[in-house]
C-alpha positions in Angstrom: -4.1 -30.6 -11.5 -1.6 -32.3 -9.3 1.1 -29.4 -11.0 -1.0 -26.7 -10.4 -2.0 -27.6 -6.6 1.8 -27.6 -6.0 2.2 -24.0 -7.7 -0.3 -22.5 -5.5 0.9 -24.1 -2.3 4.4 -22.9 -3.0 2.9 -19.3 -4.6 1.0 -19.0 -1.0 4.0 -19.9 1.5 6.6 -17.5 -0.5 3.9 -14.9 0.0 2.9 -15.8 3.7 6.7 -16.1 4.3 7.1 -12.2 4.2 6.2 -9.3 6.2 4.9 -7.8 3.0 2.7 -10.7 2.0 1.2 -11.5 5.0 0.0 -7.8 5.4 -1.5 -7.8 1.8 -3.8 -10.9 2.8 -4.7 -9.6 6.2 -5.6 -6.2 4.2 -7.3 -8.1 1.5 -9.1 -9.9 4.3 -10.1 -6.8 6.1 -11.2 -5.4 3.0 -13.4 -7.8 1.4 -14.8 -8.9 4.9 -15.6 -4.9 4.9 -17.4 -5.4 1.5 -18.9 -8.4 1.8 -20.7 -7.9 5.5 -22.2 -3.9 4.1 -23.9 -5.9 1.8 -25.4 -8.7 3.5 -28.8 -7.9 4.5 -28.8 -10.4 7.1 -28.2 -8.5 10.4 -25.9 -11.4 12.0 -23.8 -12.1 9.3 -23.0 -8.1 8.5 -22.1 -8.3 11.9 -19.9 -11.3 12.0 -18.0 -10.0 8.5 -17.7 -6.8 10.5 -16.0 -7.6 13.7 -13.6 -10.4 11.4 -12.6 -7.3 9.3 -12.4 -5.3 12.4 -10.0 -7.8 14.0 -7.8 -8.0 10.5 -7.4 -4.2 10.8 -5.9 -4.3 14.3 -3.7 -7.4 13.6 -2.6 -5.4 10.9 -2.2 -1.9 13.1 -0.5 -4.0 16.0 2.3 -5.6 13.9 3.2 -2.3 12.2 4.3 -1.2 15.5 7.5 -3.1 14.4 8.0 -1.6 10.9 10.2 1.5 12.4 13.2 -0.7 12.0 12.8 -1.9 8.7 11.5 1.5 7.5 15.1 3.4 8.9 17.2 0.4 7.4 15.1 1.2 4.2 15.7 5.4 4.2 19.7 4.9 5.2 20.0 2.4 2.7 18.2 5.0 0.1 20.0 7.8 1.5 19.7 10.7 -1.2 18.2 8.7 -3.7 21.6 8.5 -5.8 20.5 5.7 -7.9 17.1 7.2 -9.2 16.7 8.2 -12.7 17.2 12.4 -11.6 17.3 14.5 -9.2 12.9 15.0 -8.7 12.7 11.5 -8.1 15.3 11.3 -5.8 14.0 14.5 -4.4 10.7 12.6 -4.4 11.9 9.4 -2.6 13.4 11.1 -0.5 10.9 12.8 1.2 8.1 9.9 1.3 10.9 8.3 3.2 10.2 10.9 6.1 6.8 10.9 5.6 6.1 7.2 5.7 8.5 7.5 9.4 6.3 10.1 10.5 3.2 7.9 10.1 4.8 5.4 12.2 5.6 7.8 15.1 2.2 9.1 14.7 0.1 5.9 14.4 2.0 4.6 17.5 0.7 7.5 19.8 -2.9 7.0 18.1 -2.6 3.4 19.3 -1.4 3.7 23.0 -3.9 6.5 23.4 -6.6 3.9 22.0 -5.7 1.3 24.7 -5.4 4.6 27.4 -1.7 3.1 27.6 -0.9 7.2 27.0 -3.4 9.4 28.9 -4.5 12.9 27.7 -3.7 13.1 24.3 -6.4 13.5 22.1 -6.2 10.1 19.4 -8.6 12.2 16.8 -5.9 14.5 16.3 -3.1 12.0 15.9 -5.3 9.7 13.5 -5.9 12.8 11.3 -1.9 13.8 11.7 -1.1 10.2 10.0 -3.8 10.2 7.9 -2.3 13.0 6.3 1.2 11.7 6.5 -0.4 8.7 4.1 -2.0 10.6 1.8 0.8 13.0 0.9 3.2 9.9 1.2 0.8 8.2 -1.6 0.7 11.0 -3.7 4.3 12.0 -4.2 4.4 8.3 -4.8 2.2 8.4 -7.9 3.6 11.7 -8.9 7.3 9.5 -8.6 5.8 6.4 -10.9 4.3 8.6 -13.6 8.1 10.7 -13.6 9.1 7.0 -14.1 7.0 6.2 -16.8 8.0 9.5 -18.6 11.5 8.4 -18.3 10.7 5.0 -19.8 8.9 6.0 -22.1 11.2 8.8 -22.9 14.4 5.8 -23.7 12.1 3.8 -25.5 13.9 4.1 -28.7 17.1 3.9 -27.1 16.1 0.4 -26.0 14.9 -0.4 -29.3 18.1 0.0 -30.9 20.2 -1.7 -28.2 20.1 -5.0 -28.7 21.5 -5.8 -25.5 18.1 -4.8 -23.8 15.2 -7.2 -25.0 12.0 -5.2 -26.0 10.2 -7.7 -23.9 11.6 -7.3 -20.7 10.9 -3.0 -21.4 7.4 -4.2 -21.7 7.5 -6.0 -18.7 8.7 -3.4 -16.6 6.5 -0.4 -17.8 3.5 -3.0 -17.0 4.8 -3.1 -13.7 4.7 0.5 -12.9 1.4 0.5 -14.3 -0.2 -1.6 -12.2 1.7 0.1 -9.4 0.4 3.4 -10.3 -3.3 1.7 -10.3 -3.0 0.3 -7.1 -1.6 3.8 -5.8 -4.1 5.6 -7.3 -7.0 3.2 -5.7 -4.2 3.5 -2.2 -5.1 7.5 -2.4 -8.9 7.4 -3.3 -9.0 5.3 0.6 -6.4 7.2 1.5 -8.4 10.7 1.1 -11.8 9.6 2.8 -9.9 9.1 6.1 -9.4 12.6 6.6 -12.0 14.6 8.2 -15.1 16.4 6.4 -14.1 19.2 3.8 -10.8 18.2 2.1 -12.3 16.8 -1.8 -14.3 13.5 -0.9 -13.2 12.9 2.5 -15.5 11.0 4.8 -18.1 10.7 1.6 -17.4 7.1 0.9 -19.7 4.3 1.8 -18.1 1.5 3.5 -19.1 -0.3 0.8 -16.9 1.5 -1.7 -14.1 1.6 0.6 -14.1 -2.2 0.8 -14.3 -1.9 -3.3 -11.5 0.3 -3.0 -9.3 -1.9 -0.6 -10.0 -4.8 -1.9 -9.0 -3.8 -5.4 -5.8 -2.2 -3.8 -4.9 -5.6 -1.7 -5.2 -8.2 -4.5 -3.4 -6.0 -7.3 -0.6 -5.8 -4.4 -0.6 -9.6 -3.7 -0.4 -10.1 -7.8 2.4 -7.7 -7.8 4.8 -9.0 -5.1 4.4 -12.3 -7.2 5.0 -10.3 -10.3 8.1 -8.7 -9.1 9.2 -12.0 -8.3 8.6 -13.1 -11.4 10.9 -10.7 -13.1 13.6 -11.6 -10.8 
């Protein structure tokens, strides 16, 4: 017992120690607070999970005004992609890269206009802008996993008859991407209902669902930053 407290205390810091980890447990937060107060049926606690999950959302939106730095040392360090697999991932990478800055400019203007730090621009348009910038970020993200798969699976005999590369750690890595290209795929399903009314199920989740969806998305993402560590 003693053993296993100390694994999870030194689990939670490495996590909570990171960018990266403390925004998956303010997301799974927000999310499961989301969940959780839609389906109380007690008026004052659906309103006291709300405005928690409401306040996780804009912790979350606040310190992301401090990502542009990380997310340009990330796309020079990338550059054209010369260390993917070929040339459509690379291709692939590459542009995400721009798209995932573009959110960031865009999200920025959405959130001075919400404070009325900016005056006269119109934050609906901006939220939509970025809301697009993340789905089409998302997707060529899952399109760039399931090339990667293919490639994997592609070299799988290769692997098997080099010795030099254990079978096991191949196994390990494809069930990586895997549960990557779950979480992405539950990433786009939330990603889609932000836009506005027409575009495939936009705006037709419940909040409900979307905390389903979230939630599912935030806890695969904690298990895999601990997973990728693991591999390490």
């Amino acid at each position: 017992m003693v053993f296993f407290w100390n694994d999870f205390l030194n689990e939670s810091n490495q996590l909570l120690d990171t960018y990266k980890g403390r925004d998956k447990v303010l997301r799974t937060l927000c999310y499961l607070t989301k969940l959780l107060g839609d389906v109380q049926k007690n008026p004052d606690s659906a309103k006291k999970f709300a405005i928690f999950s409401s306040q996780m959302s804009a912790t979350r939106s606040t310190l992301r005004l401090l990502d542009d730095l990380a997310v340009i040392k990330h796309t020079f360090q990338y550059g054209l992609g010369r260390d993917e697999p070929d040339k459509l991932m690379a291709c692939l990478g590459v542009t995400t890269n721009i798209l995932d800055q573009t959110f960031l400019v865009l999200e920025k203007i959405s959130w001075l206009s919400k404070y009325q730090i900016l005056t006269g621009f119109n934050r609906e348009r901006w939220d939509n802008a970025s809301a697009c910038c993340w789905v089409l970020g998302t997707y060529l993200t899952i399109i760039k996993t399931l090339r990667y798969l293919v490639i994997l699976e592609t070299h799988k005999g290769c692997v098997a008859k080099d010795k030099r590369v254990p079978m096991e750690k191949f196994k390990v890595i494809k069930k990586f991407q895997l549960l990557t290209l779950a979480r992405l795929l539950a990433d786009f399903t939330h990603a889609v209902s932000t836009l506005p009314p027409g575009f495939l199920w936009s705006s037709r989740l419940k909040p409900w669902q979307v905390g389903v969806v979230g939630t599912f998305s935030s806890a695969l993402g904690i298990y895999l930053i601990i997973y990728k560590r693991w591999l390490k």
